[in-house]
N, C-alpha and C positions, 0 to 999 in steps of 0.2 A: 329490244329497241323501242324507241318511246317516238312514235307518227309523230312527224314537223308541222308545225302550222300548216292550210291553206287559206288561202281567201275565199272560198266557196265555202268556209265551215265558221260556228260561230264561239268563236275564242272566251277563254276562261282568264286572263291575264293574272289574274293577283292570286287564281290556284296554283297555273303555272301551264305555262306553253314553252316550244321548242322552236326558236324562229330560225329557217336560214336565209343571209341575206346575204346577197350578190354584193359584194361591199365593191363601193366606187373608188375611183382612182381618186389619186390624195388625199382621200378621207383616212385616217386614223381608224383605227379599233376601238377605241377611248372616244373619239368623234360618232361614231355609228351608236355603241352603249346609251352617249349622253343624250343624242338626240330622240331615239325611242324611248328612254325612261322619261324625256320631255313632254314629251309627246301621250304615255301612259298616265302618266301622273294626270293630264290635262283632260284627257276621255272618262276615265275610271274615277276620278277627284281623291283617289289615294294616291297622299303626297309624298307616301312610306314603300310602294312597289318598288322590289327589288327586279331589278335587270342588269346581267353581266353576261361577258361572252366566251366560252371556250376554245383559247388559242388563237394568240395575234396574227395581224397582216397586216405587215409594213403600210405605209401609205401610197409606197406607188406599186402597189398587186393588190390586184383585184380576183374576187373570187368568194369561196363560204366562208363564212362567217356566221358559226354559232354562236344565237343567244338566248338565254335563256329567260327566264322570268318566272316571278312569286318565288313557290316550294322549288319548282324546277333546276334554282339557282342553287339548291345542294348537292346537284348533279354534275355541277360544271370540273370539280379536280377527275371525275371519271369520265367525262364524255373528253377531256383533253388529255387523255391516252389513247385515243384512236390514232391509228394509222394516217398521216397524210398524203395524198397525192397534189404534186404540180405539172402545170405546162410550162416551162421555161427556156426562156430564149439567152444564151449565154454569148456576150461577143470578144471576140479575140482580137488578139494585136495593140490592146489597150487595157492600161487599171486606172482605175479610182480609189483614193483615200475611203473612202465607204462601201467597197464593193458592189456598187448599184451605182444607177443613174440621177442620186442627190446631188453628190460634187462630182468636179471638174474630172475630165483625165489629169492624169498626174506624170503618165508613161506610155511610150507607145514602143509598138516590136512592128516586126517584119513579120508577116505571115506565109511567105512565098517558099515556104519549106515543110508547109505543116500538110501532111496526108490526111486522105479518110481514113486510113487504116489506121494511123497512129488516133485519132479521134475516138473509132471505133474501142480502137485499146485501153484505152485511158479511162474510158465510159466506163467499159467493164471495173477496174481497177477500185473501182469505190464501189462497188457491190459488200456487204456486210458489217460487222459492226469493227467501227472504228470511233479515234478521242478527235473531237473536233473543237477549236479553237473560236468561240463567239468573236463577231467584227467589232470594233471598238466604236463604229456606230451602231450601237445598239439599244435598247431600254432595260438591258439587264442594270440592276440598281448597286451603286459603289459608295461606301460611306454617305448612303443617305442620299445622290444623286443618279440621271441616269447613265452610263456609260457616252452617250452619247454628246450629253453637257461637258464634257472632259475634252474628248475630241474635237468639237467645235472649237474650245479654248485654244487646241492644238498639244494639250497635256499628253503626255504617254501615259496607258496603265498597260498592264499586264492582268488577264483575264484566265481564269482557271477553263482547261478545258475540259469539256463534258462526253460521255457517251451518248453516241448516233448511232442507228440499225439504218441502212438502205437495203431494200428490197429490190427497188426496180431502179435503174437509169440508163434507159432508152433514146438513143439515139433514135427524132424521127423525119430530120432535117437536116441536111448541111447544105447553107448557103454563104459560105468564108465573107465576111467575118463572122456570120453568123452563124451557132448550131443549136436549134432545136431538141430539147429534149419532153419525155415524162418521167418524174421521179417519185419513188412510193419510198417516205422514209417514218422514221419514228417521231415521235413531238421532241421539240426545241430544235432540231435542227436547222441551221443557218440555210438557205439555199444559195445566198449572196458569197456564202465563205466557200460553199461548195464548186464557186463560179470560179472566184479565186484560185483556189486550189486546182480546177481543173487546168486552168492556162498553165498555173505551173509546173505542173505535170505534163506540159507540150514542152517546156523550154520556153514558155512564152507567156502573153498577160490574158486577162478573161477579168471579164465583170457583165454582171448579172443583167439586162437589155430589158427583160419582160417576166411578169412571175402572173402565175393563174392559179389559184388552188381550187383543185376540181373535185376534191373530197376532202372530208374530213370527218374519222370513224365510219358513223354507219349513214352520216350525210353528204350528197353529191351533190354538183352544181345545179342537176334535171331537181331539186324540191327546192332550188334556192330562188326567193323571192326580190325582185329588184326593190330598193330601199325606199323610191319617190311612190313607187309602187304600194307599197307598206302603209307608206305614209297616209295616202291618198286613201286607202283603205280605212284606217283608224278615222280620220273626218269625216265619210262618210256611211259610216256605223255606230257613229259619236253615240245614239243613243240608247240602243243596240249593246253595247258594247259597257256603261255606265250603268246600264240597270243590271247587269248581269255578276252575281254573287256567287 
């Protein structure tokens, strides 16, 4: 395992470093990338530094977000085989056209039938490896667009399903219509489609409320760095940070 940045230590950027950053809400993963390689390019005056990040987050979950930078960025198809962990708030009695809280509800249920024990049951049930179905808001790319441009339009596609590994999903809350979970699964995994699918496995609806990603591989939340945070760093280390080859 290759030590993540800190801000006490003094960065090699265009060698390569391991940044993780607490990515903010509605921010993009493509939004966080562009604005540090902004940001890079403008300390270091190489207008060539590479910076990418290993394994998306929707824009509304928050949490790690690996990135990488310089040589570093040959590492990124292997550090996104790591194992993920989430904190996830799923809520019942409702779905959404996107399985999360982008669009509207679309359906509501009665929840006045649903037990802990069937919750608890159902939790279990997605334990191992199964073929899971990506949401058709997604950014996976369809003749050259993203899945997601389709749906907006209101287009149907049909989306090849993929193998998922879940390790862990932990119930560690029920508060109807809400239940709290922690999930340890494989990379690509939907959590929104998992949210999905858990309602329908009550007899009822579920969509995704709140998503945390509190690992990822051999990175946790406790090394990840908040982003203004970062930032405010880079300006002042501007020169620091410039002379350093």
């Amino acid at each position: 395992m290759i030590e993540s940045f800190k801000l006490n230590t003094i960065p090699n950027f265009e060698q390569g470093e391991i940044i993780v950053i607490d990515k903010p809400l509605t921010w993009s993963s493509f939004d966080v990338v562009n604005k540090i390689r902004y940001k890079l390019r403008e300390v270091t005056g190489n207008q060539k530094i590479k910076v990418g990040h290993a394994g998306t987050l929707d824009p509304l979950a928050t949490g790690v977000l690996v990135i990488c930078t310089g040589k570093y960025t040959k590492l990124i198809e292997q550090l996104q085989e790591g194992e993920k962990v989430y904190e996830a708030t799923f809520r019942l009695g409702a779905t959404t056209p996107s399985y999360d809280m982008e669009t509207e509800v679309d359906k509501n249920f009665e929840i006045d039938n649903i037990k802990e024990e069937d919750i608890y049951k159902v939790a279990k049930s997605f334990l191992g490896t199964s073929m899971q179905t990506p949401p058709i808001y997604s950014a996976i790319q369809i003749r050259g667009k993203r899945a997601y441009e389709f749906a907006r339009k209101g287009k149907k596609l049909k989306l090849e399903q993929r193998e998922i590994n879940i390790t862990k999903f932990d119930v560690s809350k029920i508060n109807l219509p809400d239940v709290t979970l922690t999930i340890a699964c494989s990379k690509g995994t939907y959590i929104r489609t998992l949210a999905h699918d858990f309602g329908k496995r009550l007899d009822n609806g579920a969509f995704l409320y709140y998503l945390r990603r509190i690992k990822s591989g051999d990175y946790s939340i406790d090394d990840a760095i908040d982003l203004e945070g970062f930032i405010d760093f880079l300006d002042e280390n501007k020169l620091t940070i410039s002379c350093k080859k």
